[in-house]
N, C-alpha and C positions, 0 to 999 in steps of 0.2 A: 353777874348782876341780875338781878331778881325784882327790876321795879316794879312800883303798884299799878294796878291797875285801872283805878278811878279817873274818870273823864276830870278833874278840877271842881264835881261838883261844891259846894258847901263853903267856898273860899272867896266867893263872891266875883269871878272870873265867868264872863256871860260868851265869852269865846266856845268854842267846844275843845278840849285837847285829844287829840285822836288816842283811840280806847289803845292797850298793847296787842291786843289781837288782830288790828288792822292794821301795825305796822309790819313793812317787810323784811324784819331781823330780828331775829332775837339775839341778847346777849346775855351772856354767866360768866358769874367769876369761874376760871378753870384751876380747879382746886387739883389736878392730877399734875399741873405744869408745875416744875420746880424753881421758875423763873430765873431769874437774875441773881439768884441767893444762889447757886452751885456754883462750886469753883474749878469745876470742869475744863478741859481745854478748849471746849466752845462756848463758856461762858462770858457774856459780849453783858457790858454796864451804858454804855453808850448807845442812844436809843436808834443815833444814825448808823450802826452799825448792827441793828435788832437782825435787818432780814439774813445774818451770818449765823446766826444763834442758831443751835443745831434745832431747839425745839421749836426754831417759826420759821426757820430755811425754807423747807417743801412748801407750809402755806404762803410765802411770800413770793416762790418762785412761779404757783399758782396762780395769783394774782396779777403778777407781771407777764406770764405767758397772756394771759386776756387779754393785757392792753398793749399786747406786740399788734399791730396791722395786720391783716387777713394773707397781704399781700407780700409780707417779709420773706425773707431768706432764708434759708436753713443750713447749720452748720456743724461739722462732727465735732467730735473733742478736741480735732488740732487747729480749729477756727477754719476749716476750707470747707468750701460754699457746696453743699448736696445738687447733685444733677439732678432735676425732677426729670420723670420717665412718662411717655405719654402710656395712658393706659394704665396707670401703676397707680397704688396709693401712695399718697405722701408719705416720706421716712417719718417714724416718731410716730406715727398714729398724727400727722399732722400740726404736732403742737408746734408751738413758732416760742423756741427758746432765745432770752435773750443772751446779747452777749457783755461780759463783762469788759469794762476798757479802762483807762487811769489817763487822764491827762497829760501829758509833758509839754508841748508846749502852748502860752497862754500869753501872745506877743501884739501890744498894736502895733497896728501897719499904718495908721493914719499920722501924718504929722503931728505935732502935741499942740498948735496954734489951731488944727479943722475942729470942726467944732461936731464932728463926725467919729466917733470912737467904734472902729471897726479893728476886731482880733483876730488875729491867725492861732488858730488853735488844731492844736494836734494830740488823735486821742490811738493809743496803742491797746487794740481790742488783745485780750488776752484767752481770753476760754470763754465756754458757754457759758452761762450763768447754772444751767444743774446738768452735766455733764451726761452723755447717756452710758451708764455701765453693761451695757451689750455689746453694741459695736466694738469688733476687732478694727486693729487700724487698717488690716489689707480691706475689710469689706467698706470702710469709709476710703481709703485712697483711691480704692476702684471706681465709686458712685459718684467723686467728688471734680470741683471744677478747680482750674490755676490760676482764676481771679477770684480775689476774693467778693468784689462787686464790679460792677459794669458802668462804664463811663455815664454819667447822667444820672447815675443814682440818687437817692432820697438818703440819711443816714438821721433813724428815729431815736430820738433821746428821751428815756424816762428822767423826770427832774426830782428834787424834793425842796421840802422846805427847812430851813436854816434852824439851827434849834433854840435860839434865842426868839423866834418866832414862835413858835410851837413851846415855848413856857409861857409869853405871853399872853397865848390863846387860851391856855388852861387855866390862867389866874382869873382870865374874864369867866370862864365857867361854873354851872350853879358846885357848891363847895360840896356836894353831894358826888359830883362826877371828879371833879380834881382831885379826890380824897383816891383811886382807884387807877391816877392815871400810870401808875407803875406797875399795876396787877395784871396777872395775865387773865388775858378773857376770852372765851368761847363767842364765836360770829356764828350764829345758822339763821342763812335767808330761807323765808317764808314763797311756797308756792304762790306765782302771781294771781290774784281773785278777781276776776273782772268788776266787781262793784267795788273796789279799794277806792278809798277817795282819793291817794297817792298818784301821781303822776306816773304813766309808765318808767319813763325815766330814773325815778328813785332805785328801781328793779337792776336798772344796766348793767350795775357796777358791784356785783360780788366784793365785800371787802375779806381779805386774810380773814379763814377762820380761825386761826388761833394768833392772838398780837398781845400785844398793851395797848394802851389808845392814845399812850406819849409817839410808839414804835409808826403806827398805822395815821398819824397826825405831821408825822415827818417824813412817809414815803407817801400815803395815796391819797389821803384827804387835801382837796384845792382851797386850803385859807389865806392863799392870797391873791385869788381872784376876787372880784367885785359880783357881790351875790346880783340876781335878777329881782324884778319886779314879785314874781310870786313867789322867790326866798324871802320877800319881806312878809309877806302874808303870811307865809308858813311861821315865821317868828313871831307873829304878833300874837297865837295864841297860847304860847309861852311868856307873856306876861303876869307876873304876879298881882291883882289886882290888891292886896294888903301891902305892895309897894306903895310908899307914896304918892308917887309920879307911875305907878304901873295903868293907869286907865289911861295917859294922855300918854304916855309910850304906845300902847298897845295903838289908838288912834292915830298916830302918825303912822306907825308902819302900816296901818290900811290906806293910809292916803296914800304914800310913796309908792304903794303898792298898784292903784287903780292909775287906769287909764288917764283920766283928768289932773293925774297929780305926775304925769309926765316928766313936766317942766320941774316940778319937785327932786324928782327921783336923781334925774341928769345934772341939777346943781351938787345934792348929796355926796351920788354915788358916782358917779361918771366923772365929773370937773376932780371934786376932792378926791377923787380914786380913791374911797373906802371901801378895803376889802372884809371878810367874815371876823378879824382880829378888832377891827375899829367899830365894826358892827356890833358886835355882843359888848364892847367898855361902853360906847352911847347907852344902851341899852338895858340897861342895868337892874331893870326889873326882873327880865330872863332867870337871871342867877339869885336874887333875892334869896333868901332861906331863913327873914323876919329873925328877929334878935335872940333868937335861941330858948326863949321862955315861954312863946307862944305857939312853939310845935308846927310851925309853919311850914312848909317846902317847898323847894322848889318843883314848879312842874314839869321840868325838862330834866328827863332822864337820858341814861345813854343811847338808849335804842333810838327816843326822839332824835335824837341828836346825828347820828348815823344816818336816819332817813335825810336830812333836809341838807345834810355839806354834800358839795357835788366832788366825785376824784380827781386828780392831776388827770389832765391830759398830755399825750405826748407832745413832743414837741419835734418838727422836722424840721433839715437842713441840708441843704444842698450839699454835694461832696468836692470840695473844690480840687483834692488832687488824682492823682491818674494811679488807676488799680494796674498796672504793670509796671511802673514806676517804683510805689511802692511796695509790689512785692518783689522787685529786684534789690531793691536798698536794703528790705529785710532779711533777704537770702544772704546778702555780702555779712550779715551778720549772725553769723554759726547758732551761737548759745541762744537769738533770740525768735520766739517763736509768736505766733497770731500774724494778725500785721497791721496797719497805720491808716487811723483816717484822716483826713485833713478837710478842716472846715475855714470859713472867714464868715462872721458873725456880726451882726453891726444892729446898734440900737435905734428903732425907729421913731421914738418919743420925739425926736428935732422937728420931723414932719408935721406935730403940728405945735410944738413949742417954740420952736426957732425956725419955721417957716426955710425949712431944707426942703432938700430936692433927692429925688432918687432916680442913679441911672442904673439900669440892669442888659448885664454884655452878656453875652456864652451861648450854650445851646439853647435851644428850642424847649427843651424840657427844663432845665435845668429854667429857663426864665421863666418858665406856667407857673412851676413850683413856686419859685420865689414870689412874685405878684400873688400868688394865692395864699402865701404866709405873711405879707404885707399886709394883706385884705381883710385876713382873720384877725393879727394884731391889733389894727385898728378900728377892729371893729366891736371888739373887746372892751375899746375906753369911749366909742364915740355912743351917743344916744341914740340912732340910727341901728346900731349894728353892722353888719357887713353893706348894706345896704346903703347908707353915708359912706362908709368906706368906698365904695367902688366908686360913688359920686364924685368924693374928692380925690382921689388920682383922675380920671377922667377932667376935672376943672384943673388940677398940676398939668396933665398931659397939655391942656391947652395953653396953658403961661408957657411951657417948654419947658416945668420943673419937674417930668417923669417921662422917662423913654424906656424902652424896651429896643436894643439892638439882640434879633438872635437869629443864628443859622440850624440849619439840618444838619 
């Protein structure tokens, strides 16, 4: 993709739309990728199954090593955990490979009358997600540990979005960018410029250099979280002002956007929990492209578009079974190889829909954790932020509708 580079002058749009040379990406169609037309044995049509595709594997494994934790694990080809060495550098040059896992089991544990929907889920890690072709197995079995994690662990989940979603999200998009969402495209971020008007932020998230933006819209892009105050701002100069309604669209989203329009923003966005998919269908000057006879465009292009959606963020969970436990269940089974995580998952929405309670038992860490992912969920939907968040468990803790039992 090759968009223009005209700020919106002449179109009667008194916004500024940021020039292409101060955004932090560039995008092209990649005319060298043979995409989804070979009929190859790694050719993958399914856009949730893109990051398998031999031609976007590496870039997608790229991507996903960035949003592993600093702090993760590392593991050889046969899933057993690397001894770090003091003094040594990290195996791998460092990188933090993820690891592949498949579900099996997906059970609630809660009576079907609580009004509390908590799942035992058990995920069977299977290999790394891009294997290292150096390592012999004697020089991993030497270096490597017999658990495969350690009691109290964190077990980080990349998520994606459903693709019934992610068509959605493209139909709302200017017909400009939906017409390409199949193509394969070249990603090259831009050196950060200290005068960018762009939020550092926008920089963070390297996306896949080589994807489609159906592919990169169901693994990395966050469209179903609830944009911010100055994602509305950023939207509002993507309004068409030859929409008919595109001056008084563009107008609200500076309201929702300021301070004083707080209360605005919170009934919107927060209460209705409108994510970036409900966002752009209100909004429908964005995507305008005027009736085809008057040569009109839309001003959001793709690279726009790249800057202002923020990525998935991971998601953490506590490990609720025991890494000697199940590496002996796994050994009693010959042919089968990695080993088993075991989680219990529970939706927090009741807390403030149905005026639930939460009580959290176990270790010490394993409770920090959990109350810190409590914290961030709701802090996600309340208007506060994390900050209401803590208030309102602190006023639960006082009714006696949140405890924290934990030992050493």
């Amino acid at each position: 993709v090759n968009p223009r580079s005209e700020n919106g002058s002449g179109n009667g749009h008194n916004c500024s739309v940021p020039l292409m040379q101060d955004l932090p990406y560039i995008v092209e169609i990649d005319s060298t990728s043979t995409g989804r037309s070979n009929t190859s044995d790694c050719d993958v049509r399914d856009a949730s199954l893109e990051w398998q595709h031999c031609e976007y594997r590496q870039f997608y494994n790229n991507y996903f090593q960035y949003s592993c934790p600093p702090t993760a694990y590392q593991y050889n080809n046969h899933c057993r955990r690397i001894l770090r060495q003091e003094n040594t550098p990290d195996p791998w040059h460092s990188s933090k490979t993820p690891l592949l896992g498949r579900v099996t089991t997906n059970d609630r544990i809660t009576a079907p009358e609580c009004m509390q929907d908590t799942r035992h889920l058990r995920i069977h890690v299977e290999q790394p997600m891009d294997p290292s072709p150096t390592a012999t197995t004697n020089e991993q079995q030497q270096q490597s540990e017999q658990l495969p994690y350690q009691a109290g662990d964190i077990a980080t989940i990349l998520p994606s979005n459903p693709a019934h979603l992610v068509s959605r999200f493209l139909s709302v998009l200017p017909p400009s960018i939906q017409s390409i969402a199949d193509t394969p495209i070249r990603i090259q971020q831009r050196k950060q410029k200290s005068h960018s008007n762009f939020q550092e932020s926008s920089l963070n998230h390297p996306w896949p250099e080589r994807c489609t933006l159906r592919g990169l819209l169901t693994h990395c892009a966050d469209i179903q979280s609830l944009p911010e105050r100055e994602d509305l701002y950023s939207l509002s100069v993507y309004c068409n002002q030859n929409h008919p309604q595109g001056k008084d669209q563009r107008d609200k989203l500076i309201s929702l956007s300021e301070t004083s329009g707080a209360a605005l923003y919170g009934d919107y966005i927060i209460r209705e929990k409108r994510n970036w998919v409900d966002l752009f269908y209100d909004f429908d000057a964005v995507r305008w492209e005027g009736s085809g006879t008057s040569g009109d465009v839309a001003l959001m292009t793709i690279s726009h578009l790249l800057t202002i959606l923020p990525s998935i963020a991971p998601r953490h969970f506590s490990i609720a079974s025991s890494p000697s436990y199940m590496v002996r269940q796994t050994a009693a089974l010959e042919s089968k190889e990695g080993f088993d995580v075991e989680l219990c998952v529970a939706v927090v929405d009741h807390i403030l829909e149905r005026n639930g309670a939460v009580y959290i038992a176990g270790g010490s860490k394993m409770a920090r954790a959990v109350r810190e992912e409590i914290v961030e969920a709701l802090g996600s939907v309340l208007e506060g932020g994390e900050g209401d968040a803590k208030k309102l468990l602190n006023k639960l803790k006082r009714k006696g509708m949140f405890s924290i039992e934990a030992w050493s």
